[in-house]
C-alpha positions in Angstrom: 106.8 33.9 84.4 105.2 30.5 85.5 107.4 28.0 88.2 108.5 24.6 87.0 109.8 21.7 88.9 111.9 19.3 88.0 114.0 15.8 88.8 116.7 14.1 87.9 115.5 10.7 85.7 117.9 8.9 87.9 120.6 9.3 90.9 120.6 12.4 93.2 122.9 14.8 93.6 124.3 17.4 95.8 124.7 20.2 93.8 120.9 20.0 92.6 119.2 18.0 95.7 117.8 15.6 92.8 114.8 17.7 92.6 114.7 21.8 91.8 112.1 24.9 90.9 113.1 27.2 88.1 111.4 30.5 86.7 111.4 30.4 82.7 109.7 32.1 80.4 106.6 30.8 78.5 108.5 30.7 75.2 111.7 29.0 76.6 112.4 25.2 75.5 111.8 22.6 78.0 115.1 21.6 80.1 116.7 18.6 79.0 119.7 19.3 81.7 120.2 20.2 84.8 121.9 24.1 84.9 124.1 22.7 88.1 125.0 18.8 87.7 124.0 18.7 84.0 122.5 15.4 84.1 119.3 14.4 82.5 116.0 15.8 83.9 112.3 15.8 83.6 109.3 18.4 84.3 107.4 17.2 87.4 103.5 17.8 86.9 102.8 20.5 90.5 100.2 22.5 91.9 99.1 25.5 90.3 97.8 29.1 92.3 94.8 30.1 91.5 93.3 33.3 92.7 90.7 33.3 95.2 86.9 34.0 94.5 86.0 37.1 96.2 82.1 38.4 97.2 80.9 41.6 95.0 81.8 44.6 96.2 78.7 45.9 98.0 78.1 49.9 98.0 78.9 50.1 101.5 82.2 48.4 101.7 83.5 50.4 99.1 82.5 53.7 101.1 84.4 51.7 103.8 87.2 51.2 101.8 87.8 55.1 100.7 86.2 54.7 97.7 83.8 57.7 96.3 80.9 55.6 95.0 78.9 57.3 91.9 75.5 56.3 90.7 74.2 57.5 87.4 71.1 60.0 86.9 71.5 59.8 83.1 73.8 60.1 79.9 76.8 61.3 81.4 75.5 62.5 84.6 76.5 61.0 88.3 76.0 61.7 91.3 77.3 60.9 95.2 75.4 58.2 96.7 
């Protein structure tokens, strides 16, 4: 479930801060209230995770890594490299 943020449209408060993060579901309606103080809010456009672009595994860093690396001789056949 994606993180939104979000900010009272005017005043603060102590309940909320003035400014919160919820977790909602995709399909859930935007939030017109705030759950604590119940006064009017708006979605604040944030940052966004993205995941990092990793190098190709090379043959030996998976042997490394534990893995048992297979190359193929033909249809259906491997064997250990």
């Amino acid at each position: 479930m994606p993180l939104y943020e979000y900010e009272l449209c005017d005043g603060n408060c102590v309940a909320c801060g003035g400014r919160f993060t919820l977790r909602r579901p995709l399909s859930a309606p935007e939030l017109a209230r705030c759950p604590a103080c119940r006064k009017p809010v708006r979605k604040v456009i944030s940052s966004f995770n993205t995941p990092t672009v990793a190098k190709p595994l090379s043959v030996s860093d998976a042997k490394k890594a534990g893995f048992t690396v297979l190359k193929k001789v033909s249809k259906g056949e491997y064997e250990r490299q």
